[in-house]
C-alpha positions in Angstrom: -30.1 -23.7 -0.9 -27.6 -24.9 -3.2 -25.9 -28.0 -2.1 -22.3 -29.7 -3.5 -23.1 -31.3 -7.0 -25.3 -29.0 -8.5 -24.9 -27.3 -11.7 -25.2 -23.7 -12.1 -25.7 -22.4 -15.6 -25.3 -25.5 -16.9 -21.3 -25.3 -16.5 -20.6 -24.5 -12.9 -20.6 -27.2 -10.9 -20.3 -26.9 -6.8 -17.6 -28.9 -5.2 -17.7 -27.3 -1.3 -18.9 -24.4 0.8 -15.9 -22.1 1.3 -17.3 -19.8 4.0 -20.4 -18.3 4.3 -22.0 -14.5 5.9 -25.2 -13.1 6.2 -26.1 -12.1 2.9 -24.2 -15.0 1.3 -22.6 -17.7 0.9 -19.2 -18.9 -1.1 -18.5 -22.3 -2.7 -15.4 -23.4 -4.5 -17.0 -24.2 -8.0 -15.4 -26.1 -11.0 -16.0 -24.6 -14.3 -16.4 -27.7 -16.6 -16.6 -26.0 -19.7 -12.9 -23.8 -19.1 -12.0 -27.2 -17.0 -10.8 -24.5 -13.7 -11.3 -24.3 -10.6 -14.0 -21.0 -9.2 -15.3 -19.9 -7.1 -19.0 -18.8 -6.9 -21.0 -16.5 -4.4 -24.9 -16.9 -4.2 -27.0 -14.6 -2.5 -28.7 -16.1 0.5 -32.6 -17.3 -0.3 -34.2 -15.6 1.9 -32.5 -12.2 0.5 -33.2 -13.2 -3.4 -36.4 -11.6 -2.9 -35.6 -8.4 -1.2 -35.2 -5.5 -4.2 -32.8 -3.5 -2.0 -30.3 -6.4 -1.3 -30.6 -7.9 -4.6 -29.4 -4.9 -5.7 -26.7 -4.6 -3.4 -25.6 -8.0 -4.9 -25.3 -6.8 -8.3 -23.7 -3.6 -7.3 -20.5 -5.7 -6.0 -20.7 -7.7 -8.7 -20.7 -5.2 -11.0 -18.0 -3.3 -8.9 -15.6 -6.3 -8.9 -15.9 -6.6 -12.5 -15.3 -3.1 -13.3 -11.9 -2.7 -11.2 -10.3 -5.1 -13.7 -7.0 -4.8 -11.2 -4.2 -7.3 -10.2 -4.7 -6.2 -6.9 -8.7 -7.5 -6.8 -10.5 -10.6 -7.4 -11.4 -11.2 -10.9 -15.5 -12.0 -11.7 -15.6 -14.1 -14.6 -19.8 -14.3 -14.9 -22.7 -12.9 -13.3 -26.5 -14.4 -13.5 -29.2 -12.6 -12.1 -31.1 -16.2 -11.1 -34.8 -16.8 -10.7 -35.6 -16.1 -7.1 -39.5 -17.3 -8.2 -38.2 -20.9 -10.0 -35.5 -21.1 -6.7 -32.5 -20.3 -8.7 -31.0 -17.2 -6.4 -28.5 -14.8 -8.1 -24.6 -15.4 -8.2 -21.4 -14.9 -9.5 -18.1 -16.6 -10.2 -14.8 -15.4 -9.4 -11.1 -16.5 -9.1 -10.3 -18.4 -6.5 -8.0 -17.9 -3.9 -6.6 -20.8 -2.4 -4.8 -19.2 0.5 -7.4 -18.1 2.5 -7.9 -14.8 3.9 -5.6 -12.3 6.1 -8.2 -13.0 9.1 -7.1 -16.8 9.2 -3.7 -15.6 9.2 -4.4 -13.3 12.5 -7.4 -15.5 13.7 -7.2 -15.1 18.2 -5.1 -12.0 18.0 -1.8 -13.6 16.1 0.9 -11.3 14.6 2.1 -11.5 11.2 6.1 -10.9 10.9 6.3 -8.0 8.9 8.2 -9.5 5.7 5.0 -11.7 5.3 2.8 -9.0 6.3 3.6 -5.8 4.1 3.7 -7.2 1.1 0.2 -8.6 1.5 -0.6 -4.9 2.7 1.1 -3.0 -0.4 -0.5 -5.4 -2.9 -3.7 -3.5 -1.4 -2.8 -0.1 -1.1 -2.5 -0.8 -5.2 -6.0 -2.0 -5.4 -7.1 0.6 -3.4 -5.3 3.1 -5.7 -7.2 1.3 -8.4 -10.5 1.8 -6.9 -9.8 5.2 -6.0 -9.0 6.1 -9.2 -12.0 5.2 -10.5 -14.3 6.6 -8.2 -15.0 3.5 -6.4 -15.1 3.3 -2.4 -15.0 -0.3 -0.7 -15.8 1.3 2.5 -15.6 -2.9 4.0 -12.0 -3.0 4.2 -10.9 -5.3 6.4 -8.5 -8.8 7.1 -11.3 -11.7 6.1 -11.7 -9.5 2.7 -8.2 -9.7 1.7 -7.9 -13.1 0.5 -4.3 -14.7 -0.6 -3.6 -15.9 -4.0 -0.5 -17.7 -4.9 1.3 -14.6 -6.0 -0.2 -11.6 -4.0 -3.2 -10.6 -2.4 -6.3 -9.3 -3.3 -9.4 -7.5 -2.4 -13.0 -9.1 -2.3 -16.5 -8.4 -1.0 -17.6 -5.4 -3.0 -21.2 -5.9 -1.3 -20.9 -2.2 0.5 -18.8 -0.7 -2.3 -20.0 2.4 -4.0 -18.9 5.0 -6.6 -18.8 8.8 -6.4 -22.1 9.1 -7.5 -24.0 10.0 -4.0 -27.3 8.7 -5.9 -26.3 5.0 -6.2 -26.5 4.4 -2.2 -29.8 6.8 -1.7 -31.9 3.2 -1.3 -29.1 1.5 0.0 -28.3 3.1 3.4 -30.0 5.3 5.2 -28.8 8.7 5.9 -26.1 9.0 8.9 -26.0 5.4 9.2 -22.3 3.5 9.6 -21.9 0.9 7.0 -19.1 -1.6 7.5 -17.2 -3.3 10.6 -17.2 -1.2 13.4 -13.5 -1.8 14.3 -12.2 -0.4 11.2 -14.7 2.4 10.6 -12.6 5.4 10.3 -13.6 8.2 12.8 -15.4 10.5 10.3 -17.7 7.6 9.4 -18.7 6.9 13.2 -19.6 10.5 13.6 -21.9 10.0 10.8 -20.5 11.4 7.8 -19.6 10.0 4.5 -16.7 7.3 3.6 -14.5 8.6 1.2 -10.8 7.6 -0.1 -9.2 8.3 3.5 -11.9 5.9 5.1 -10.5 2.8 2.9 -6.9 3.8 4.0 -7.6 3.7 8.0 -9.2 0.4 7.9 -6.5 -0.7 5.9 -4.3 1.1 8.8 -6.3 -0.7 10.9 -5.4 -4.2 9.8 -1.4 -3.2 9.5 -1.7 -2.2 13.2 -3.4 -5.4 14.4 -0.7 -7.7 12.5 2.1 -6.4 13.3 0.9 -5.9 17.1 -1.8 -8.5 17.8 -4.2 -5.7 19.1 -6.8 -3.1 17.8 -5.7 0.4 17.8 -8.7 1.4 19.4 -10.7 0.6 22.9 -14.0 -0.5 22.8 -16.5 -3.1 21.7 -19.3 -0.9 20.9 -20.4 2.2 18.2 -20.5 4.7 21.3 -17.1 3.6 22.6 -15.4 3.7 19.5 -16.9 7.1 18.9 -15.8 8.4 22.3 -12.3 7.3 21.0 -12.4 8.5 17.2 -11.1 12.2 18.4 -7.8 10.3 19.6 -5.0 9.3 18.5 -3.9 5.7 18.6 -1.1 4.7 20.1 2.8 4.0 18.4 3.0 0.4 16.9 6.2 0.5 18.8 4.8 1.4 22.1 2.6 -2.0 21.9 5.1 -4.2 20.0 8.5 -2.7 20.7 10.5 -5.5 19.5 9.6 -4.0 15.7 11.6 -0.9 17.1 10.2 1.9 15.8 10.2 1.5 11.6 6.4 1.6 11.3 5.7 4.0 13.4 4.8 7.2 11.1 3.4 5.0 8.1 0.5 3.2 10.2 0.4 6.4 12.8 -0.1 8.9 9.6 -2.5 6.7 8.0 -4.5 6.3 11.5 -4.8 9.6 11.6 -8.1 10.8 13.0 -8.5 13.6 10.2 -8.9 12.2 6.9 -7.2 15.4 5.3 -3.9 14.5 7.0 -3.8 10.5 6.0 -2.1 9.6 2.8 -3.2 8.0 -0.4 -3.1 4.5 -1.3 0.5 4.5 -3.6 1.7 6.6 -0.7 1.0 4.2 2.0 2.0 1.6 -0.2 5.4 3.6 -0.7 5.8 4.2 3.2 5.1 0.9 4.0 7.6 -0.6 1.6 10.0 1.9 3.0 9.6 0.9 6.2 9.8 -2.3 5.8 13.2 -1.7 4.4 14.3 0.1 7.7 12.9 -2.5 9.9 14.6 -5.9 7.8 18.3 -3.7 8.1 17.6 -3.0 12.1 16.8 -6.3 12.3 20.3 -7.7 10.3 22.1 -5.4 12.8 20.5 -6.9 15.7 21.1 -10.4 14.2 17.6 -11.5 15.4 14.6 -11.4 14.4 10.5 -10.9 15.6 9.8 -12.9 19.0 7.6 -15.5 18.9 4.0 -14.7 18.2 2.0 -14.3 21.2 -1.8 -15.2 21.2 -4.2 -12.3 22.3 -7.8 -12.5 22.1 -8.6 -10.4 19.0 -10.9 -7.7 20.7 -7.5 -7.0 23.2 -7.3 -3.1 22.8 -3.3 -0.8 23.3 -4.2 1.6 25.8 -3.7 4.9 23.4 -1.0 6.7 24.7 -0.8 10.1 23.0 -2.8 13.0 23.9 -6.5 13.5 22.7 -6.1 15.4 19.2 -9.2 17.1 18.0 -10.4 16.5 14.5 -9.6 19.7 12.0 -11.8 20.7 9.3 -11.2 18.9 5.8 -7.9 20.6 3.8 -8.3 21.7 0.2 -7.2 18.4 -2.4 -4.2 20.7 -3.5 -3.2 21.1 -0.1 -3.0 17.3 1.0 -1.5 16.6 -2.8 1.5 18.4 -1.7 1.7 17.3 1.6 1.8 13.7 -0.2 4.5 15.1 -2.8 6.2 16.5 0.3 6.2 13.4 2.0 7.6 11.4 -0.7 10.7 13.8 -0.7 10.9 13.9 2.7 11.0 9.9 2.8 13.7 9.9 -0.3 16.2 12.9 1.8 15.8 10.3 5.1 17.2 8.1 3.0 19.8 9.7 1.7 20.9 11.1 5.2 20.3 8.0 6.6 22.9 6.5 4.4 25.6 9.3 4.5 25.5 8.7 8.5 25.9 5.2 8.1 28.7 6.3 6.0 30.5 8.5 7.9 30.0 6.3 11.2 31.8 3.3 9.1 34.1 6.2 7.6 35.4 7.5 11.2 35.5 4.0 12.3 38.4 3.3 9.6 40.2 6.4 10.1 40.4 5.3 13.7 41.8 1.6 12.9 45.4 0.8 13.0 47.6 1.6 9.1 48.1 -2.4 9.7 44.3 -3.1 10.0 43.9 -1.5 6.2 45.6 -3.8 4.3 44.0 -5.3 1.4 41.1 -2.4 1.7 40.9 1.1 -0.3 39.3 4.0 1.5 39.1 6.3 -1.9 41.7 8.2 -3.5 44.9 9.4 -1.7 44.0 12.9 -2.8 40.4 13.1 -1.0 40.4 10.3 1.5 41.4 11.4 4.9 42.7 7.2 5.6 46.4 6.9 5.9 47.2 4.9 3.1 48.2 1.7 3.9 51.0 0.9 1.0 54.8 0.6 1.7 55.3 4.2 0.5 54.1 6.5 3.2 51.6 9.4 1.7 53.0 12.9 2.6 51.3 14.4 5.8 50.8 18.1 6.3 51.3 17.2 10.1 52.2 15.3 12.3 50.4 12.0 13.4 47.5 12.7 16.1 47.4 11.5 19.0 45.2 8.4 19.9 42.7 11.4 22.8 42.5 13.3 19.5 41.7 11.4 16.3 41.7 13.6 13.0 38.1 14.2 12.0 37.0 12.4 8.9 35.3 14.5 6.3 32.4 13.3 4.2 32.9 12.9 1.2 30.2 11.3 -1.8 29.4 8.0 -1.5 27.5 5.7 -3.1 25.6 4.7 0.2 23.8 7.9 0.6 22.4 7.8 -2.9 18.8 7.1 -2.6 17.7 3.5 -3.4 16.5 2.7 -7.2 12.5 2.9 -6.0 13.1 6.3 -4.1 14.4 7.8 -7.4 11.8 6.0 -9.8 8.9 8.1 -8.0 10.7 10.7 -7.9 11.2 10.9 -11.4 7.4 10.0 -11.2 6.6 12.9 -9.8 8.3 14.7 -12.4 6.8 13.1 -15.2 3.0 14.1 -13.4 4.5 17.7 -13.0 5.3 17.3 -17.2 1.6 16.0 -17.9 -0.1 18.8 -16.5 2.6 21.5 -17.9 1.5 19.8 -21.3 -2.1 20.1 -20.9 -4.5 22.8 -21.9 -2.5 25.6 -23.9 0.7 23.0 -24.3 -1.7 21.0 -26.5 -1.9 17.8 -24.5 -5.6 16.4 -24.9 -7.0 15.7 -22.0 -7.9 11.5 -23.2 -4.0 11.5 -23.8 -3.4 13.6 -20.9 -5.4 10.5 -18.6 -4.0 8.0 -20.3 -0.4 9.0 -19.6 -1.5 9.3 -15.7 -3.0 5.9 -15.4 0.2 4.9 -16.8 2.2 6.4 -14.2 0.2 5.2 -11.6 0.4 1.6 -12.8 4.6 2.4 -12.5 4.1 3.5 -9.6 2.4 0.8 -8.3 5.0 -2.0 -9.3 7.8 0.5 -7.8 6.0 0.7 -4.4 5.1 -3.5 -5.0 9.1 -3.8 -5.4 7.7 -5.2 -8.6 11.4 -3.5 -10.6 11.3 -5.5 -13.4 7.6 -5.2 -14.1 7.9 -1.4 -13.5 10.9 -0.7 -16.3 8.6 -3.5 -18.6 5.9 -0.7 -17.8 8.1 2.2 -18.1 9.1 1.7 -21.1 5.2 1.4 -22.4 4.8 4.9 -21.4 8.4 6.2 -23.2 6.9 5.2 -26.4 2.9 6.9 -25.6 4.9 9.5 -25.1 6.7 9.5 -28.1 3.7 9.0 -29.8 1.9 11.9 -28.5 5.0 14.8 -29.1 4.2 15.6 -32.4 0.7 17.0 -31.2 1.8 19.0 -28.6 4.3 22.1 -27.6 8.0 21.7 -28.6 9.0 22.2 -25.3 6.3 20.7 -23.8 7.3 17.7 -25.5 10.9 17.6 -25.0 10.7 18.0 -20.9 8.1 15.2 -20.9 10.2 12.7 -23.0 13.4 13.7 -20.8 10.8 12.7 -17.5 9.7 9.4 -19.4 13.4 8.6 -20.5 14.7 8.8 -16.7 12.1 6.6 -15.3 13.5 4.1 -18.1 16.7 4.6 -17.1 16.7 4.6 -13.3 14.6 1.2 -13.5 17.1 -0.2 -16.3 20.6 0.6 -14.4 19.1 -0.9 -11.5 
């Protein structure tokens, strides 16, 4: 058992055990040859020997090196050890000094959500990451997100596995549940495989228990939690309605007991950065802000509320693809309306104040604003003035508070872009390694947009512009013109912000 002092690989020497489970243990390391600070996981000695773990070992290993994402821990070294000589296998990785989401919600504790969702979007992007390469963590859960000093990230790759359903044959035995049983999404308890959608409910999961201090689900046990899979889980607003009602439909549609239904990781990301908008400008109208946290014992359950909801058969990819589109619009037009109410209300609020009330303020032009103006020189009037019971009603006019905010129109112009990609491939002569390349570059703007990450998404923007550019010569005419107009607004939108 490797104790503070020694030296691994002749450069890595061990400072103090960091935490510790049971396949392995973690030590903050220091690299003396780099002169930083690791840290370094070693596999348990009475596992070194066991083919099947060992291997599991390497797999996350391997897995966390491969993801190469902002949004997950960096490995910087592997060794395979000498189980026979007592050197057990390890591997060194950044090292977070903040700890891990679970200390933050340690005995039931809430987060406020302007800590919490950026912490939560930072791993819906290394989820997208993942997912995009055909990796599934299928552990997802609040003591594997650890805290950096800039964002979070995702650890413990130990149950991760790829697309390939030959990699886990050894691993896990057929209908068993792998991971913790409170965030095991529904399809997973009933035995079936964890996919994309599984990764997104436990990271549901942890959204709901921060911003509530509860589980979403009753019951301590695998049969419990799969007599409640077919359920649906209550509101977060119904447990903790001093959030009002703002995250209601992200965490409830990524919750959602049918995997087909929940969205992808940039879309939860998105929702969740959306919502979080909503819930800081209820909270500046209210003048106040979350209650105190309140300690609950962390196995505390909401009693679900809505109606049992069977699970439906699984959708067809295109089908959920638009329903993710659809949502995205859907967010971006509640927006919009959102703001041309708020508008108007402010609007019919002015044309109700006393002319003497105006002064020093400009409604709009005399020709289209319905505000007496309040200069020396009366306006003409068509009529006379109303009376007080019967105020003249304001008409709506453009404004810049109902146009959608600089991230809702950077994806959608994202979504465009995608839409040109795909017009380009094939018979519009877009390869498809150029074709890939141009969508991974999307995604990553995508990800900085839904990170709030502006500046690092025009920096990003402007990267894929010039692909483009570089690119147009090979492909269609007009191919090539529609997809450098899609690039060019992303560039723009993100620049005038």
């Amino acid at each position: 058992m490797p104790v503070p002092g020694a030296l691994l690989g002749g450069r890595y020497r061990l400072v103090a055990p960091l935490g510790s489970g049971g396949m392995a243990t973690v030590h903050k390391a220091r690299d003396e040859r780099l002169e930083r600070d690791v840290a370094v996981k070693i596999l348990l000695p009475n596992h070194a020997g066991d083919p099947v773990l060992a291997r599991r070992f390497e797999r996350e290993a391997r897995s966390l090196a491969a993801a190469a994402h902002p949004g997950v821990v960096a490995v910087y070294d592997v060794d395979p050890g000498d189980p026979g000589a007592g050197v057990e296998p390890y591997f060194v990785m950044e090292l977070c000094r903040g700890g891990s989401l679970a200390d933050r919600l340690a005995s039931g504790r809430r987060m406020s959500p302007d800590e919490l969702v950026p912490i939560l979007v930072s791993i819906a992007d290394g989820l997208s990451g993942l997912h995009a390469r055909g990796v599934i963590h299928r552990d997802v859960k609040p003591s594997n997100i650890l805290l950096g000093p800039t964002r979070a990230k995702l650890a413990d790759f130990g149950l991760a596995r790829s697309d390939d359903p030959s990699e886990l044959s050894d691993l896990t035995a057929p209908g068993t549940a792998v991971g913790t049983m409170p965030y095991l999404a529904p399809e997973v308890l009933a035995g079936g495989s964890a996919g994309p959608a599984a990764d997104i409910y436990a990271l549901a999961v942890a959204a709901f228990a921060g911003l509530t201090g509860m589980m979403p689900r009753a019951g301590s046990s695998i049969a419990d939690l799969v007599a409640a899979a077919d359920v649906a889980p209550p509101l977060v607003s119904s447990v903790a309605p001093d959030l009002g009602t703002a995250f209601d439909a992200s965490v409830a549609a990524a919750l959602d007991p049918n995997p087909a239904r929940r969205p992808d990781a940039v879309t939860l990301g998105a929702e969740l950065t959306s919502a979080l908008g909503r819930w800081s400008r209820s909270r500046a109208d209210r003048g106040a802000g979350v209650r105190p946290t309140v300690g609950v014992d962390a196995t505390t359950v909401a009693t679900p509320v809505p109606p049992t909801r069977p699970i439906a058969g699984a959708e067809d990819r295109a089908s959920a693809s638009r329903r993710r589109q659809d949502s995205r619009l859907r967010s971006a037009l509640l927006a919009a309306l959102a703001g041309v109410a708020l508008a108007i209300a402010v609007f019919a609020l002015a044309a109700r104040a006393p002319t003497g009330d105006l002064r020093g303020s400009s409604a709009g032009s005399g020709e289209s604003s319905p505000v007496p103006s309040a200069s020396a020189t009366p306006s003409p009037s068509p009529s006379p003035s109303p009376s007080p019971s019967q105020p003249p009603p304001p008409t709506p006019t453009p404004t810049p508070a109902a146009t959608p905010s600089v991230a809702d129109r950077a994806l959608a112009a994202l979504d465009d872009v995608d839409v040109a990609i795909e017009a380009a491939r094939g018979d519009g002569g877009l390869k498809g390694k150029e074709a890939n390349e141009l969508e991974r570059r999307v995604r990553d703007i995508r990800s900085a947009v839904t990170r709030g990450d502006l500046g690092e998404a025009e920096d990003r923007a402007r990267s894929l512009a010039n692909a483009v550019d570089k690119v147009s010569d090979e492909i269609d005419e007009d191919e090539a013109r529609r997809l450098q107009n899609a690039a060019d607004a992303v560039v723009d939108i993100l620049r005038d912000r």
